[in-house]
C-alpha positions, -999 to 999 in steps of 0.1 A, spaced: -87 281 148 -66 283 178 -45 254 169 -33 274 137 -30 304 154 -4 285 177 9 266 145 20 301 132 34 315 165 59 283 162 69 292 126 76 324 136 104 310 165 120 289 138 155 292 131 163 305 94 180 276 84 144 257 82 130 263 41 103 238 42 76 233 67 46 213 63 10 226 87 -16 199 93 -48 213 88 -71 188 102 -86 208 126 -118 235 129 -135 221 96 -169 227 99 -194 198 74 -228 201 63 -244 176 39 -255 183 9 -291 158 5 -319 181 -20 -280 184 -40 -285 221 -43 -248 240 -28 -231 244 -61 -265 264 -82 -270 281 -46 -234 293 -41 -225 280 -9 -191 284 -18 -194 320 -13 -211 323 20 -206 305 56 -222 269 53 -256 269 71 -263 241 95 -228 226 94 -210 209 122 -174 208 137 -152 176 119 -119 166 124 -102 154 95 -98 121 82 -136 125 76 -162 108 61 -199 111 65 -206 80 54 -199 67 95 -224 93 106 -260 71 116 -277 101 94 -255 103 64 -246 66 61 -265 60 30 -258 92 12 -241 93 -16 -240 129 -32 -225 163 -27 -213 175 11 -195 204 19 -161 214 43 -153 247 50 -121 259 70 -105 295 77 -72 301 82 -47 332 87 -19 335 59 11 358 73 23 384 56 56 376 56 48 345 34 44 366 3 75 357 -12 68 322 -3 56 290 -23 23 275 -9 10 246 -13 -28 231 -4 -24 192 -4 -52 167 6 -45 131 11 -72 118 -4 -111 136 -12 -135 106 -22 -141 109 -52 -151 142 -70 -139 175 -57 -145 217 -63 -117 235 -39 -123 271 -40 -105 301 -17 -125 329 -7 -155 320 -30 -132 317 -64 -128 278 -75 -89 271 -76 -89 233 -88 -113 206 -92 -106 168 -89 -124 146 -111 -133 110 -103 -100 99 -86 -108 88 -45 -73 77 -34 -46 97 -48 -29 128 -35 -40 168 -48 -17 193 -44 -27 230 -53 3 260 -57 -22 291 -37 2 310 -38 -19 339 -62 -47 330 -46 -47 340 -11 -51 372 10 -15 377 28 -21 389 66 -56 382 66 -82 353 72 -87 334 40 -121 312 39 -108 275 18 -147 252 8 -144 222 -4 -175 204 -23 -170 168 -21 -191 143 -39 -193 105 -33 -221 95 -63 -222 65 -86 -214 84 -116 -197 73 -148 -171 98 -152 -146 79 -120 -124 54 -120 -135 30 -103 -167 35 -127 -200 38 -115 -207 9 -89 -184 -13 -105 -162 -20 -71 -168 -37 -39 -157 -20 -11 -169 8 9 -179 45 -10 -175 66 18 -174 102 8 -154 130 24 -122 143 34 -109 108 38 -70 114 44 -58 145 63 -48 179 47 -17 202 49 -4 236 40 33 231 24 50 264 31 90 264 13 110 295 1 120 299 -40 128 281 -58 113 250 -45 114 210 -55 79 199 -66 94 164 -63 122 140 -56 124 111 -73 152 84 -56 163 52 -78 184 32 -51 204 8 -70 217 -24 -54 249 -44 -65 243 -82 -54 278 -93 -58 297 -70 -35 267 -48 -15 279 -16 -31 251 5 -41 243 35 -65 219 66 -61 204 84 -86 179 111 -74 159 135 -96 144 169 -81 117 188 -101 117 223 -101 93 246 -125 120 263 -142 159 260 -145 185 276 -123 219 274 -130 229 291 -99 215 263 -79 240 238 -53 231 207 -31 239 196 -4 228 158 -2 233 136 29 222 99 32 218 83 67 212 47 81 174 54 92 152 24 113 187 2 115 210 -7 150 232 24 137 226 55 123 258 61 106 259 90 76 268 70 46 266 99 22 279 141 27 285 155 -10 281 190 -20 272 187 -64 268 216 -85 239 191 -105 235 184 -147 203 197 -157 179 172 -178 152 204 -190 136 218 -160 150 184 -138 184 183 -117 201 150 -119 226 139 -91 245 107 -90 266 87 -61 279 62 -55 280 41 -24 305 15 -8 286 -6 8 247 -7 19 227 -26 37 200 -41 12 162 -42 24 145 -74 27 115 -88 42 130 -98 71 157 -71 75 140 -37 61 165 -17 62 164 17 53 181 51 47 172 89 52 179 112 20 183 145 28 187 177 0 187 207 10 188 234 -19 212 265 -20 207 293 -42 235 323 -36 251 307 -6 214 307 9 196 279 20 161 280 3 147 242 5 152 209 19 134 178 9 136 142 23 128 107 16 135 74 29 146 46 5 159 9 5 182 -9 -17 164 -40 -31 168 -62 -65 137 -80 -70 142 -100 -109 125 -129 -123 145 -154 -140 134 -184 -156 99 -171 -142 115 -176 -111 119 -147 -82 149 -134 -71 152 -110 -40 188 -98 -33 200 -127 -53 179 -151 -32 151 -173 -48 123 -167 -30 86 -174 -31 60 -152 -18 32 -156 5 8 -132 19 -30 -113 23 -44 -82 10 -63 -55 35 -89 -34 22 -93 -3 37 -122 12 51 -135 -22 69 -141 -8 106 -170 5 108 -153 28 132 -133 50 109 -145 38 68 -118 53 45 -117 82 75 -90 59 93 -64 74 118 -31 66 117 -30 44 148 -56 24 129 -40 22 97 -8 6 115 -32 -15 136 -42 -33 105 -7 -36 91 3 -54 123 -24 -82 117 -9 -82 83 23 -94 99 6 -117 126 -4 -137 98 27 -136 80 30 -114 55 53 -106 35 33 -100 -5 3 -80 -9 -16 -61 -32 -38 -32 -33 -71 -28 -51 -68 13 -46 -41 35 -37 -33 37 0 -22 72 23 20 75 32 8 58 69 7 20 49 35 21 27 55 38 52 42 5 77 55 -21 47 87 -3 44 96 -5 75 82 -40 86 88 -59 54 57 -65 28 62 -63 -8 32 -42 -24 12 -43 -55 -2 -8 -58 -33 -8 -82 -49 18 -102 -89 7 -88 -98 -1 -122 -123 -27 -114 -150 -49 -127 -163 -64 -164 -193 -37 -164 -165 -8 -168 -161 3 -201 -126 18 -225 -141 44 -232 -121 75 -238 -134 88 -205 -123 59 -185 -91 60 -200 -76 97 -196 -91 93 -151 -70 60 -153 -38 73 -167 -40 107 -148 -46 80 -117 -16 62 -125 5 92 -133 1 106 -96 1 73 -75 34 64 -93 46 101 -86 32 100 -46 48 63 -41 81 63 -61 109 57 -33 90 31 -12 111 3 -16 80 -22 -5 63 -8 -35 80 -37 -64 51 -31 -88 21 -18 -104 -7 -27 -111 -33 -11 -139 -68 -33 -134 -85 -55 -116 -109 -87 -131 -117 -62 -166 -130 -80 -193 -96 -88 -202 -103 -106 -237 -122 -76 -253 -100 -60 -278 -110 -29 -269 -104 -32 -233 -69 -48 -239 -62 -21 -259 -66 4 -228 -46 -20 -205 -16 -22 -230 -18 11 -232 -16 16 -194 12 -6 -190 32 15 -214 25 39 -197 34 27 -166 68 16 -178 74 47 -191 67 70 -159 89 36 -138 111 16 -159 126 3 -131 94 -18 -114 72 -46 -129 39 -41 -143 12 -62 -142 -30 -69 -147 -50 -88 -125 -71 -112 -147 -103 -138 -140 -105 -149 -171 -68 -164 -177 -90 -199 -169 -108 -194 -201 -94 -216 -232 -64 -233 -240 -34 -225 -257 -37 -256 -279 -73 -246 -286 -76 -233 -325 -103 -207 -309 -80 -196 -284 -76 -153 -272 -47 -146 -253 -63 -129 -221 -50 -91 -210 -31 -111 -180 -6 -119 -200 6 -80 -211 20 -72 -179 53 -91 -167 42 -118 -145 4 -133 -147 -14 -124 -114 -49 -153 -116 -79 -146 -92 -87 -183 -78 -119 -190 -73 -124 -227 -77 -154 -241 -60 -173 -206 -52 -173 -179 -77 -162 -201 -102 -186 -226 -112 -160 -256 -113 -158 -281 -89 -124 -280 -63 -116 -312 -81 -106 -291 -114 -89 -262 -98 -52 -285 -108 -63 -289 -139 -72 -253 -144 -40 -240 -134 -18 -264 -155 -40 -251 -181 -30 -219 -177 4 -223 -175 9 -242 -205 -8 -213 -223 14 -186 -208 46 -208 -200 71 -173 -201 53 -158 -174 60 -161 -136 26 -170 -124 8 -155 -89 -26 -164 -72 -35 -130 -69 -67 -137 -46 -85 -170 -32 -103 -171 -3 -142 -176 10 -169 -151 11 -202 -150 28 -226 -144 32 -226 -156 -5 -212 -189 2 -224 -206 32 -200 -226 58 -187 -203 82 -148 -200 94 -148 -241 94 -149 -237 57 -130 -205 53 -101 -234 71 -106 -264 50 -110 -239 20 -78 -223 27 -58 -256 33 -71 -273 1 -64 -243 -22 -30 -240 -8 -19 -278 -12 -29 -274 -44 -6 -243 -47 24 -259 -32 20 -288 -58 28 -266 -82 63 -255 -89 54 -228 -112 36 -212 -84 58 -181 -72 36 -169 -46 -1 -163 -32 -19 -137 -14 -54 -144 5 -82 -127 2 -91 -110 31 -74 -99 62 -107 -90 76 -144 -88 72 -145 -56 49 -175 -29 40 -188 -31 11 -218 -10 -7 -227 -35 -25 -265 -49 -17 -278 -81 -7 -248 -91 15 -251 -88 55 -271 -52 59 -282 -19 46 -262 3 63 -226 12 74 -222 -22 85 -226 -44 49 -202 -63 45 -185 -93 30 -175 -120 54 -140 -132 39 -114 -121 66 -95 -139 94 -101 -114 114 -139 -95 119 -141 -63 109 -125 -50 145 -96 -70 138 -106 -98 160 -91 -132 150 -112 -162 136 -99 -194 141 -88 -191 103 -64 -165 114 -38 -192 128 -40 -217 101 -33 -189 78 2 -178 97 11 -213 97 2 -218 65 21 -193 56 55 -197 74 86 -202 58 102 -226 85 79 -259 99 81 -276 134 76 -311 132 81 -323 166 98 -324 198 119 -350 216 141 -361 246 172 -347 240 211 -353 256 216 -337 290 183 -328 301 175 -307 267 149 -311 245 154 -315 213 130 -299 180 125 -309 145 127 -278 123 122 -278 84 123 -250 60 93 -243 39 94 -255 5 59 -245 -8 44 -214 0 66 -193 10 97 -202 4 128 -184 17 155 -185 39 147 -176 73 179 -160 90 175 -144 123 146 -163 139 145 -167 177 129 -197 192 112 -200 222 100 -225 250 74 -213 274 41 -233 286 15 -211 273 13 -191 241 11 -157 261 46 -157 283 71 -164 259 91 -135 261 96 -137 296 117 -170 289 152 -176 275 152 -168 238 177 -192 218 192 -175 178 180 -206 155 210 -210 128 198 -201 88 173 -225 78 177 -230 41 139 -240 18 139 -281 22 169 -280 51 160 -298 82 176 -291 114 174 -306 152 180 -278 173 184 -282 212 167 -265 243 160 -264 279 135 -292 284 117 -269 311 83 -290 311 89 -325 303 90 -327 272 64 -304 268 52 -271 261 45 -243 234 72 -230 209 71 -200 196 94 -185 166 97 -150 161 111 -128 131 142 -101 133 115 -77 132 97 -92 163 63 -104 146 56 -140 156 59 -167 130 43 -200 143 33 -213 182 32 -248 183 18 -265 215 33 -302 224 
């Protein structure tokens, strides 16, 4: 309570010139759970809730020793003061995330319900529903079951179901009219580094008497020049303003140089200032050709790991910021630069891959063979993909999306609902790819009289779960034969290893297998030219509610990470980041002059890219290297071998360490 109260005091000292402010509300909720399921025919949502407790928001009860195993109904409630002087003001309720069914009411009367969708943003205009200069009571009845009507359906998924509050929520308070949304295409011309801008704004109705003021700014970059100033009287498309630009010259966004800009539009109705809304963008070109990837005009090929959220036992899906970013650094100790997404993720982790370079697969969490196409299933999947494409639009790290994970993806029906998807998805994004992430692409031959095209090959590149050797029941022996297979089947598709990895407690070895594992499946990779890029399965140990794997309470878990759960490193966790470097030491000698001199090759499996920027170092232990002279490697082309000199400090010893533009750590290699 007090924290609003002081929230609203600073409103009231802002200048006039501000027509947009955005109120965290994670603060003064109190919880009560919900276990003889009994608040909704009992009203609760008209009274104070008995026997709740203070939270702080991200929440989920699921963490709580109690409530671990609960999956039903619990209940938030929160008050808060609206100020009279807001009357004339658009409000609007937004919740990161409510896992996964929700009943939002103000003052006892329901004002929107969310229905089977965990992971993706719900935004509420309360505008006609509040009481101005008065407390206002907002109850939220949040339920985490195993029911069918959900995407992901039923059980089907495995990783945590933690129930709750699970992102933070905010009051949106603008003047009229205001944007409902800003959609930002950044277009990037190869040849010359000229770009284009096309940005659309939203508004409920048109208004001719409408002018913006649009200014475009170097953002996270060594300079922060203003690229862009234009005042544009805008064409209307229906209720949607349309304003095109035109740039000189940007500087593209790239793994390794994620560079971005700050859009800024601020709204002017009568010579008055009435709303400003901002993104930040990158200018990327990501094409296949010949099934081959181009970034900027560069062939590349990708490498990378995918985190699922929730794992720390901690936090669940209830994960702070600071523990968000935490996990995307260990993305980037192991190298990272490709990932996907099994569900949609808060702002916090695409704002981390924008700005630290990892190209993102975000899936609608459509997952499993038990889950059905029924027209249930379908209308929670598109409404899911209508909104996380409409959240996510201008991250640039965002290059596709994805519609399904491991369906049964030769079932007519069920192809039927992921064609229909990726329509779909086209249609809301023409300008990303689309794809479907199949394990059953293994299945037949394209020379086989008998043989179904799988739902793998509707989306625009084929994305294969590998499981040679564990899940699948084929010796490691056929996994090359597999994927030739598979290739000669869908030869006009680039073709990704969407997942490999090892998972106990399921399959027995330990990390020393999770190694070998790893090191076998990715020779086999990087035998393959038709391979474009990889991502392993996990970054770390993850919850799960699945039974029969590790334990029966907040702690289950699948063992498949290079890291634990906490995010401590396994020995796996260096193999992987080597593994998965684009640039290869292969030794050290005497050099001229007292230097030493190092053998440096550019990856040409997986990845594959040119690294540009790296600094070298020589230090004699893996933990001091930046206290030593850094030396600026020059480009190192795929295949290119270079012998670059140093200081020979320790007799022709020591560790080397190589370090991206953007400061991660690409190999340490000890001689």
């Amino acid at each position: 309570m007090k924290y609003f109260y002081i929230v609203i005091i600073l409103l009231s000292t802002l200048q006039a010139s501000a027509q947009r402010d955005t109120i965290g509300l994670n603060n003064g909720w109190k919880f009560c759970i919900d276990k003889k399921n009994e608040g909704l025919s009992h009203q609760w949502f008209q009274t104070n809730l008995a026997n709740s407790h203070d939270v702080q928001l991200p929440h989920t009860w699921n963490t709580e020793p109690e409530n671990q195993n609960h999956y039903g109904w619990g209940w938030y409630q929160k008050r808060i003061t609206v100020p009279q002087k807001w009357r004339n003001k658009r409000l609007v309720l937004q919740f990161g995330a409510v896992n996964h069914t929700a009943y939002i009411y103000i003052n006892g009367k329901k004002i929107a319900e969310n229905i089977g969708d965990g992971f993706n943003k719900i935004s509420i205009h309360i505008d006609g529903n509040v009481i101005y200069g008065a407390e206002n009571v907002i109850t939220v009845a949040c339920n985490n079951d195993y029911g069918k009507n959900k995407v992901p359906y039923a059980d089907s998924f495995d990783w945590p179901n933690d129930g709750g509050l699970i992102r933070t929520v905010s009051l949106i308070v603008s003047d009229k009219p205001t944007a409902n949304y800003m959609k930002i295409e950044p277009v990037l011309n190869v040849s010359d580094k000229s770009g284009e801008l096309k940005i659309k704004l939203g508004f409920d109705q048109y208004s001719k008497d409408l002018m913006f003021k649009v200014t475009v700014t170097e953002a996270n970059q060594q300079t922060h020049h203003i690229i862009l100033e234009a005042t544009t009287k805008p064409v209307w498309q229906n209720n949607t303003v349309l304003l095109n630009y035109s740039l000189k010259q940007v500087h593209p966004w790239h793994f390794d140089f994620p560079n971005l800009y700050q859009v800024n539009v601020v709204v002017e109705k009568d010579g008055h200032r009435v709303d400003k809304i901002s993104s930040t963008v990158g200018f990327r070109q990501l094409r296949f050709i010949n099934n081959q990837t181009y970034l900027n005009g560069e062939r590349i090929k990708l490498m990378g790991v995918e985190w699922t959220a929730g794992s720390n036992p901690e936090f669940g899906f209830a994960e702070s910021d600071a523990e968000i970013v935490k996990n995307g650094k260990l993305m980037k100790d192991v190298n990272a630069i490709f990932s996907r997404q099994h569900f949609q993720q808060s702002d916090t982790f695409y704002d981390f891959c924008d700005r630290n370079g990892i190209l993102i697969q975000e899936e609608v969490p459509l997952w499993g063979a038990e889950t059905p196409s029924t027209d249930a299933i379908k209308e929670i999947a598109g409404k899911q993909l209508e909104r996380m494409i409409q959240d996510h639009y201008n991250h640039p790290s965002i290059i596709s999306w994805g519609v399904g994970n491991e369906l049964n993806g030769r079932n007519a029906s069920m192809k039927k609902m992921i064609t229909d998807l990726i329509i779909k998805a086209k249609a809301l994004d023409p300008t990303r790819k689309v794809a479907y992430v199949s394990n059953t692409l293994k299945d037949g031959f394209s020379t086989n009289p008998k043989f179904t095209p799988d739902a793998g090959s509707l989306g625009d590149y084929l994305m294969m779960n590998e499981y040679g050797g564990s899940w699948w029941k084929i010796p490691v022996g056929k996994i090359s034969a597999y994927l030739d297979s598979i290739h000669m089947s869908y030869p006009d598709k680039p073709f990704f290893i969407s997942e490999f990895g090892l998972c106990e407690p399921n399959f027995q070895g330990g990390d020393e297998r999770r190694v070998s594992d790893l090191i076998y499946h990715m020779a086999v990779y990087e035998s393959k030219p038709y391979i474009e890029g990889a991502i392993y399965f996990d970054l770390t140990d993850y919850r799960t509610h699945y039974p029969g794997t590790s334990d029966t309470t907040k702690f289950r878990r699948r063992i498949h990470g290079v890291y634990d759960m906490y995010g401590n490193p396994k020995p796996s966790m260096k193999v992987l980041r080597e593994l998965s470097s684009p640039i290869e030491v292969q030794g050290i000698s005497r050099g001229r002059n007292g230097k030493i001199a190092i053998a440096i090759l550019g990856s040409i499996g997986l990845p594959q890219y040119t690294a540009k920027g790296y600094q070298l170092y020589l230090s004699d232990n893996e933990h001091n290297y930046q206290g030593v002279k850094s030396y600026l490697l020059p480009e190192i082309k795929p295949g290119e071998r270079i012998t670059f000199e140093a200081d020979d400090l320790y007799q022709g010893k020591g560790v080397i360490t190589i370090v991206r533009p953007t400061g991660y750590i690409v190999l340490q290699k000890s001689f």
